[in-house]
Biopython code that builds the backbone (N, CA, C, O; Angstrom):
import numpy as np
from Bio.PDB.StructureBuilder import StructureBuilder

atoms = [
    (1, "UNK", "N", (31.431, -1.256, -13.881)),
    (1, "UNK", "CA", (31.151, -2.274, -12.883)),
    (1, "UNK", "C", (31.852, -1.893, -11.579)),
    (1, "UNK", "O", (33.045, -1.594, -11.622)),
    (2, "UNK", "N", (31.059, -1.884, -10.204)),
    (2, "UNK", "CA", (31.602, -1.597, -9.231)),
    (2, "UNK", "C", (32.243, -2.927, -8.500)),
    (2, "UNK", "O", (31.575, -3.933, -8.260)),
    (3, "UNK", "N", (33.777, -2.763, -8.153)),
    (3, "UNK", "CA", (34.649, -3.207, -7.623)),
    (3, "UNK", "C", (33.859, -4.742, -6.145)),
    (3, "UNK", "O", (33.073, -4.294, -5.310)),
    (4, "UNK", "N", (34.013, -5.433, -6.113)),
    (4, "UNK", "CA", (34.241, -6.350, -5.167)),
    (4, "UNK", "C", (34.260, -6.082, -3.588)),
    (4, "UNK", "O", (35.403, -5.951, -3.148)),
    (5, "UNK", "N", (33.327, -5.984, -2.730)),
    (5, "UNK", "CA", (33.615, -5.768, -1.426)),
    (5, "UNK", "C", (33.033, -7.141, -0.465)),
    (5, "UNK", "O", (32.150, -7.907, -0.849)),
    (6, "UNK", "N", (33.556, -7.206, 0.489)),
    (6, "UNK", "CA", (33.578, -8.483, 1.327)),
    (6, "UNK", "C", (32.604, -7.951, 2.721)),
    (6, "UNK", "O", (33.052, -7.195, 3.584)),
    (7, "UNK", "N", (31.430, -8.424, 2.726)),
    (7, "UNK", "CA", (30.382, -7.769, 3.720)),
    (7, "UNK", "C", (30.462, -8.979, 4.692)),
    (7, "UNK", "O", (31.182, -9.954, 4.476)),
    (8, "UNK", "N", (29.598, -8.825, 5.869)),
    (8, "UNK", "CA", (29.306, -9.706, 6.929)),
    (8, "UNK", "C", (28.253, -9.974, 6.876)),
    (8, "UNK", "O", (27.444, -9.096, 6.575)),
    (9, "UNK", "N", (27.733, -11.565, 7.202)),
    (9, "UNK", "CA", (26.448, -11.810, 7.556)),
    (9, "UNK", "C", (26.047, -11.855, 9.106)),
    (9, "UNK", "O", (26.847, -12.266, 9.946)),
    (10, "UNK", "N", (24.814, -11.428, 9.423)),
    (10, "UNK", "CA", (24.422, -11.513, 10.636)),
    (10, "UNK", "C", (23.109, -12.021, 10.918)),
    (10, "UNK", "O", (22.534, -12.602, 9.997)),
    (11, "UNK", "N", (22.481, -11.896, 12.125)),
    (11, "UNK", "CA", (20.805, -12.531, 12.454)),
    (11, "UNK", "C", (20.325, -11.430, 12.949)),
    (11, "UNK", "O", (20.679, -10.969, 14.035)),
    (12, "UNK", "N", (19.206, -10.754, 11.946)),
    (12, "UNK", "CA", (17.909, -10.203, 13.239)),
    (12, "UNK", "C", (17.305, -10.875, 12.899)),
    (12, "UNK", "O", (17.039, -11.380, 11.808)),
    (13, "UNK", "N", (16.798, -11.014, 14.536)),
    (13, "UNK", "CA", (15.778, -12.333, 14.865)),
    (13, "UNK", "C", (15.943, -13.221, 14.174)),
    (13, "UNK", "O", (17.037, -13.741, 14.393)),
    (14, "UNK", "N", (15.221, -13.835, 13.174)),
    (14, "UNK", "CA", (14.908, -15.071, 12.552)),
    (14, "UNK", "C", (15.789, -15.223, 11.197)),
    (14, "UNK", "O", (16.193, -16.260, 10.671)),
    (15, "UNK", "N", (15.945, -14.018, 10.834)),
    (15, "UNK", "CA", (16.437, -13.828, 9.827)),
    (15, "UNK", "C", (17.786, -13.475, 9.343)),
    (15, "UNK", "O", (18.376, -12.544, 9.891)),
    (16, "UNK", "N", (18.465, -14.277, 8.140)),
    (16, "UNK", "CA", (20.053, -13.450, 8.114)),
    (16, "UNK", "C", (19.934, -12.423, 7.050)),
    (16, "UNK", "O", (19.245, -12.441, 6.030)),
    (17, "UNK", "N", (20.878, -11.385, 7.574)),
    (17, "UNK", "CA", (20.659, -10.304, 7.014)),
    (17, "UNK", "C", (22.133, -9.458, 6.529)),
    (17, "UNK", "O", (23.011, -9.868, 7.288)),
    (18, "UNK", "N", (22.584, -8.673, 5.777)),
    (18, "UNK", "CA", (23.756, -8.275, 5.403)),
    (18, "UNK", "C", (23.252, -6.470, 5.268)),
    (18, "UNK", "O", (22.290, -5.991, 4.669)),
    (19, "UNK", "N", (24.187, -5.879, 5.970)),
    (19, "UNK", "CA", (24.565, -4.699, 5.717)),
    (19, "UNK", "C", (24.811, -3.959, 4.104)),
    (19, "UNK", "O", (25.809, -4.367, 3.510)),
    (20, "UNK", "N", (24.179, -3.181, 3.577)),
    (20, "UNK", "CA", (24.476, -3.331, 1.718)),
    (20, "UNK", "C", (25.578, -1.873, 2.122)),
    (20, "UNK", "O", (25.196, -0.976, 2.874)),
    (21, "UNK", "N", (27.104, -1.888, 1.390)),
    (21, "UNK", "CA", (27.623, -0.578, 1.904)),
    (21, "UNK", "C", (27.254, 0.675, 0.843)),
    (21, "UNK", "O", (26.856, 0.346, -0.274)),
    (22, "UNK", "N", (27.359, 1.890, 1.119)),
    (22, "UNK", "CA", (26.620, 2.908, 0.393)),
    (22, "UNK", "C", (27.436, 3.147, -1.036)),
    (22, "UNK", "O", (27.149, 4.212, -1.582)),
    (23, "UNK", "N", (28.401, 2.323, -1.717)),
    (23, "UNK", "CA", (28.408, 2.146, -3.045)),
    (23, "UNK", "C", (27.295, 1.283, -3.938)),
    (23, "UNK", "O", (26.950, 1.352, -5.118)),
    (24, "UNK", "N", (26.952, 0.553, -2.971)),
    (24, "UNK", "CA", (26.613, -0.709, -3.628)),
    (24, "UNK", "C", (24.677, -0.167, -3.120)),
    (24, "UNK", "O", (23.837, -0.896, -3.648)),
    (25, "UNK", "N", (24.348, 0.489, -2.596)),
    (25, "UNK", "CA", (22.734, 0.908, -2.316)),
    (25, "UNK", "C", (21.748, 0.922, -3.599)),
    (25, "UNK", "O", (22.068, 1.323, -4.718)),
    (26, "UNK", "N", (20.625, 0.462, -3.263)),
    (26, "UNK", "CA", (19.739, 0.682, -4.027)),
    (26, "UNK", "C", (18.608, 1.654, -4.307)),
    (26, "UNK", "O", (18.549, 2.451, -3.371)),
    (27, "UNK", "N", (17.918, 1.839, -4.999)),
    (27, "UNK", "CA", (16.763, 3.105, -5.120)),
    (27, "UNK", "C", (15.980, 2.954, -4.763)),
    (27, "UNK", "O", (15.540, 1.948, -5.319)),
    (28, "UNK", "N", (15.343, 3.284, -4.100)),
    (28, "UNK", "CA", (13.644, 3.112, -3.302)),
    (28, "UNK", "C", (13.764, 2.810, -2.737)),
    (28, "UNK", "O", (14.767, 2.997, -2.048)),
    (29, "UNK", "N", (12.449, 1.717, -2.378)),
    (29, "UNK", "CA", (12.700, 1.046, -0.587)),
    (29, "UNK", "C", (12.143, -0.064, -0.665)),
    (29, "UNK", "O", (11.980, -0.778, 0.324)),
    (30, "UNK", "N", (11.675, -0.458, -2.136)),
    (30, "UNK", "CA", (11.478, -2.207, -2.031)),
    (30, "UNK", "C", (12.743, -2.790, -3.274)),
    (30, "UNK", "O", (13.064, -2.012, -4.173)),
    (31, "UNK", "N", (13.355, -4.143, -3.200)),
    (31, "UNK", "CA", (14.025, -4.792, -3.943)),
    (31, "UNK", "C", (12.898, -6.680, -4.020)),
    (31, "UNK", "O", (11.907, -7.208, -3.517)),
    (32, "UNK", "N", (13.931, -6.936, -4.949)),
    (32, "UNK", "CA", (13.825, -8.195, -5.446)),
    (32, "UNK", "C", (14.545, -8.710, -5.325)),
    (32, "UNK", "O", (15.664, -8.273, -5.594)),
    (33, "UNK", "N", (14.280, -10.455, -4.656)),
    (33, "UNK", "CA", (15.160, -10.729, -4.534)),
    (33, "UNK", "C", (15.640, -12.494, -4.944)),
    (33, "UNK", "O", (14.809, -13.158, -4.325)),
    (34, "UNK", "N", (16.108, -12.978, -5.313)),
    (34, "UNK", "CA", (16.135, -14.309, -6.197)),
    (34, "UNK", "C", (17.038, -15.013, -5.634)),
    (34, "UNK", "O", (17.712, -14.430, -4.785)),
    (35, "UNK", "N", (17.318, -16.358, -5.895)),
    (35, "UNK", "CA", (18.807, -17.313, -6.056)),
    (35, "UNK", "C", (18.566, -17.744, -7.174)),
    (35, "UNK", "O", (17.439, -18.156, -7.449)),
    (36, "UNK", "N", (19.875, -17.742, -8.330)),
    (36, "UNK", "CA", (20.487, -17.817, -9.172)),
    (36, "UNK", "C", (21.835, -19.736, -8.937)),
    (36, "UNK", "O", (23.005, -19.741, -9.318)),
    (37, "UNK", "N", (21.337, -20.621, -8.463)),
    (37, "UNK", "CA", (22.329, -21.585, -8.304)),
    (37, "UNK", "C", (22.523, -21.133, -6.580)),
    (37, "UNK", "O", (21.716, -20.921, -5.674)),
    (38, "UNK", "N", (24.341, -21.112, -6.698)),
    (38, "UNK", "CA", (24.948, -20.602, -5.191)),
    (38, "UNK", "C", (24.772, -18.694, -5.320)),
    (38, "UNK", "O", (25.240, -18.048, -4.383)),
    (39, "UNK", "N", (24.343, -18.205, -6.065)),
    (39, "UNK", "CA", (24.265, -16.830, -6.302)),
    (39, "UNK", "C", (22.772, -16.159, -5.399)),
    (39, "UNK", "O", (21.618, -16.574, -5.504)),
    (40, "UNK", "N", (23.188, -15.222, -4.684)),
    (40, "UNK", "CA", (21.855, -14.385, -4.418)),
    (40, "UNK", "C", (21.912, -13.044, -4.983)),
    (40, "UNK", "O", (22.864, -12.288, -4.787)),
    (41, "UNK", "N", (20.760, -12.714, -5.774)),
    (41, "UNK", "CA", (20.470, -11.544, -6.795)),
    (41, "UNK", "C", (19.334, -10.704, -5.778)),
    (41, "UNK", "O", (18.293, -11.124, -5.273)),
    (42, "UNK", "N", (19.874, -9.575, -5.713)),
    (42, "UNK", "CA", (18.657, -8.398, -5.140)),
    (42, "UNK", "C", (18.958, -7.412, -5.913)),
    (42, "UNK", "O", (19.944, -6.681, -6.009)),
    (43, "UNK", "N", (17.566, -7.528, -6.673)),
    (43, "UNK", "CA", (17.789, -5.923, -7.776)),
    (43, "UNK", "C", (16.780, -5.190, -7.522)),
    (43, "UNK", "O", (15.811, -5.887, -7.222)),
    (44, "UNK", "N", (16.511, -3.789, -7.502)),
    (44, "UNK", "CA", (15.917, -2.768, -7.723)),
    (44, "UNK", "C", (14.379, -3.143, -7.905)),
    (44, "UNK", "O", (14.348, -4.161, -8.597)),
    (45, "UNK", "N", (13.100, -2.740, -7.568)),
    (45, "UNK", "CA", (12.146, -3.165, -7.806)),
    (45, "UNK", "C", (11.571, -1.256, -9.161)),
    (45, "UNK", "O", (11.494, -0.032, -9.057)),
    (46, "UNK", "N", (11.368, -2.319, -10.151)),
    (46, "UNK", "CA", (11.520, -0.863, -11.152)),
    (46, "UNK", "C", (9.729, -0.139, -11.094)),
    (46, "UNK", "O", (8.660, -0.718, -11.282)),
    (47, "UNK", "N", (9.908, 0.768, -10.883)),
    (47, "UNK", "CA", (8.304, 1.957, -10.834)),
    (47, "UNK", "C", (7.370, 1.267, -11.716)),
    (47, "UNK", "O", (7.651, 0.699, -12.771)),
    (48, "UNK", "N", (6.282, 1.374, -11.192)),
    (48, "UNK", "CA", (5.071, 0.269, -12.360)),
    (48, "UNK", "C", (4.513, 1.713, -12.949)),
    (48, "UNK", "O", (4.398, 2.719, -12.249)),
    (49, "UNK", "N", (4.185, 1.640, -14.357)),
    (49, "UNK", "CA", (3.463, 2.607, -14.518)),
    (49, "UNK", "C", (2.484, 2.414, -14.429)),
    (49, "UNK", "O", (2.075, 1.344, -13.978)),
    (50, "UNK", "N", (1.385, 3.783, -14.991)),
    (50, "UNK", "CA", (-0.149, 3.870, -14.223)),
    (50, "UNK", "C", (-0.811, 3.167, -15.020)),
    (50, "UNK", "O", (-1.944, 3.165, -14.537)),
    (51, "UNK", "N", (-0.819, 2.494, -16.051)),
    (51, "UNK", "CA", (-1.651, 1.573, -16.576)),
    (51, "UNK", "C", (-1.150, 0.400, -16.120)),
    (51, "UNK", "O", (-1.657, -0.496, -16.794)),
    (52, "UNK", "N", (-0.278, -0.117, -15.170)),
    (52, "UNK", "CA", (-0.149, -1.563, -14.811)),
    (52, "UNK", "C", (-1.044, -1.698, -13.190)),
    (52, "UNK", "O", (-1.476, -2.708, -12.635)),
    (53, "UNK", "N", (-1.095, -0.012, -12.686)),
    (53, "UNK", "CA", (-1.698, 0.146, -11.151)),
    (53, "UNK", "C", (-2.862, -0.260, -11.527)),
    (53, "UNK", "O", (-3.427, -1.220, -11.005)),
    (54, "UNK", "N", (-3.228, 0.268, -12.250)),
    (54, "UNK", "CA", (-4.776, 0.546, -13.167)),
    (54, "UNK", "C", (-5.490, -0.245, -13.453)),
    (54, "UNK", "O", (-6.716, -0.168, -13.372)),
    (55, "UNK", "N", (-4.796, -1.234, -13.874)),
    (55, "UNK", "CA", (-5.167, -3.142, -14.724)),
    (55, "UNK", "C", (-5.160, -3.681, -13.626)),
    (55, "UNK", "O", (-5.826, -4.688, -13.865)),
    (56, "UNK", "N", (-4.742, -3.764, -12.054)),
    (56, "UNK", "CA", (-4.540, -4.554, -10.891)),
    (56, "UNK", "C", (-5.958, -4.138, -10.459)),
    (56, "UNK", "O", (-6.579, -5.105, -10.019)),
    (57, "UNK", "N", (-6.793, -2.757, -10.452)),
    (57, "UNK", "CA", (-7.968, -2.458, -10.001)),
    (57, "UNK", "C", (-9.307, -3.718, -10.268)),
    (57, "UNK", "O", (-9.437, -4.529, -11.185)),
    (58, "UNK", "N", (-10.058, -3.490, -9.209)),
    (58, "UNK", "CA", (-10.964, -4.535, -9.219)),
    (58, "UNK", "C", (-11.969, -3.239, -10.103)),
    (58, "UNK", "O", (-11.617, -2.063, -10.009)),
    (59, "UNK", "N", (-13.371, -3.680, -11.039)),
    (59, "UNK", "CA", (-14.434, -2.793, -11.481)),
    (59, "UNK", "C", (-15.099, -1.859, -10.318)),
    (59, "UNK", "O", (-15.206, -2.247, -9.154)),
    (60, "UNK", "N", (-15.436, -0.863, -10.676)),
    (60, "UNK", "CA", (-16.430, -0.370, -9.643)),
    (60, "UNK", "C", (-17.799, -0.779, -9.618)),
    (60, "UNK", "O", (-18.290, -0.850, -10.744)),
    (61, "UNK", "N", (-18.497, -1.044, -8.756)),
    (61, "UNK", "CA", (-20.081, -1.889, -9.248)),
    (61, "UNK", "C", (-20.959, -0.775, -8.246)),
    (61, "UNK", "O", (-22.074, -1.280, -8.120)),
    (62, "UNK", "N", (-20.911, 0.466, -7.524)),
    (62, "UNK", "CA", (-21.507, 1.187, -7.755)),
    (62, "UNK", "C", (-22.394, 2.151, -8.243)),
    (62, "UNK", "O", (-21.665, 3.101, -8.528)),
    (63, "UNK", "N", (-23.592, 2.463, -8.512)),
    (63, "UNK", "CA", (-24.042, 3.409, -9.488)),
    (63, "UNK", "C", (-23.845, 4.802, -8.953)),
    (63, "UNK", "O", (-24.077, 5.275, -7.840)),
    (64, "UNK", "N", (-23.511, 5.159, -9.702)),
    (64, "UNK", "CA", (-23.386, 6.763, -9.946)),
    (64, "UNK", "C", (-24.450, 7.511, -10.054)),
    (64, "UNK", "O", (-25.402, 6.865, -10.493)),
    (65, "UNK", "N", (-24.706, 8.722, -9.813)),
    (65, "UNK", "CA", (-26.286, 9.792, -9.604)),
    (65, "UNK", "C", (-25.997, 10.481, -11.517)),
    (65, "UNK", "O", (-24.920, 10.393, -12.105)),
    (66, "UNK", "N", (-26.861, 10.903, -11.911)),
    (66, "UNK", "CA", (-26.521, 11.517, -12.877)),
    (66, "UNK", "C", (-26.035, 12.841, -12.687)),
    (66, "UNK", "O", (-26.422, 13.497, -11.720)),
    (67, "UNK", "N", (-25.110, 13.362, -13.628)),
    (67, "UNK", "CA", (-24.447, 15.087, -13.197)),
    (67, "UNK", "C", (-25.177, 15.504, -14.503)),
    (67, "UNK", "O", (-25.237, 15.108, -15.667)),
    (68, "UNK", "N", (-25.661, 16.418, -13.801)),
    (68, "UNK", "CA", (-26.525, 17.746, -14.931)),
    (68, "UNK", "C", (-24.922, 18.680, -15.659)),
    (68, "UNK", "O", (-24.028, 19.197, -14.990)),
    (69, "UNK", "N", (-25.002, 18.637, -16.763)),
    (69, "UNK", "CA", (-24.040, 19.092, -17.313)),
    (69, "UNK", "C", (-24.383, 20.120, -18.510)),
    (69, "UNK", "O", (-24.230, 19.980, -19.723)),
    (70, "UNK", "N", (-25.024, 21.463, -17.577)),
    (70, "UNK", "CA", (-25.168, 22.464, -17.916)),
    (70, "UNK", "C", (-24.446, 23.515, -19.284)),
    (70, "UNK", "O", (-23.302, 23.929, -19.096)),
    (71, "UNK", "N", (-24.968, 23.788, -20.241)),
    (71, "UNK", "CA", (-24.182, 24.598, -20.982)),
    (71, "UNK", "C", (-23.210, 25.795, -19.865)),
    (71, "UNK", "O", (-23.527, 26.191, -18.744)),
    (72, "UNK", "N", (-22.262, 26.053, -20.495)),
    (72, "UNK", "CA", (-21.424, 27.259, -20.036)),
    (72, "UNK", "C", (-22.371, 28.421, -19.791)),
    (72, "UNK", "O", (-23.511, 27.972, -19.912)),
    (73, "UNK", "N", (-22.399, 29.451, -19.560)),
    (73, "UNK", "CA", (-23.067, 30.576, -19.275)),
    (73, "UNK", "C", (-22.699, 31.843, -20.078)),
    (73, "UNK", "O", (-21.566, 32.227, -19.785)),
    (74, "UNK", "N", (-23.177, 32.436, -20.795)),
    (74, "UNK", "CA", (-22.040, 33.812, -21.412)),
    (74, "UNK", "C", (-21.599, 34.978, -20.118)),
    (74, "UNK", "O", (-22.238, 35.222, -19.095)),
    (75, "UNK", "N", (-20.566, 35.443, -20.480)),
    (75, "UNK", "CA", (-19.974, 36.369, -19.388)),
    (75, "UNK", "C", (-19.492, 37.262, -20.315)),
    (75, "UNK", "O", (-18.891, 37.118, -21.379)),
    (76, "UNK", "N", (-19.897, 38.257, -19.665)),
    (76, "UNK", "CA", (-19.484, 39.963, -20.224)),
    (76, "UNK", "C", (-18.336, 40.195, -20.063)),
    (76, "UNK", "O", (-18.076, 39.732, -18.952)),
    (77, "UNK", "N", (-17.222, 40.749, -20.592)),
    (77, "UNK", "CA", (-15.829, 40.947, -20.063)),
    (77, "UNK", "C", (-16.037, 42.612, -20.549)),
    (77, "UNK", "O", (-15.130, 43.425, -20.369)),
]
sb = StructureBuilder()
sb.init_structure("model")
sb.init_model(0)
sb.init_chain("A")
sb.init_seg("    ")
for serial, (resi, resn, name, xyz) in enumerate(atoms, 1):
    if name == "N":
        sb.init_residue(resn, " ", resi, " ")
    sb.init_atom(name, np.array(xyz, "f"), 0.0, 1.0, " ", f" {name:<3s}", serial, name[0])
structure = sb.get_structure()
């Protein structure tokens, strides 16, 4: 568990915002972020795998041309 540090709050623009110091950084470049009671939680937003990208897809309702799918050819070596 990393140690206790005492940060500052500030305003851009509209918003308050806190400096995170580079012990305490996170991975990537999106987080999550919650209240817990008086607690604010920002954790890590974890990699979706490709069947969760996949399941978010709308159907394709396009038709497709047919592909002629030719036997192989023999080749002399």
């Amino acid at each position: 568990m990393l140690p206790e540090r005492r940060v500052r709050l500030f305003r851009n623009g509209r918003n308050q915002a806190v400096r995170i110091p580079r012990e305490f950084q996170l991975p990537g470049k999106e987080a999550v972020m919650r209240k817990e009671g008086s607690r604010l939680i920002v954790e890590p937003v974890s990699p979706q795998s490709l069947l969760e990208i996949l399941a978010k897809l709308s159907p394709i309702e396009e038709e497709f041309p047919e592909i002629r799918d030719d036997s192989p050819r023999t080749v002399d070596l």
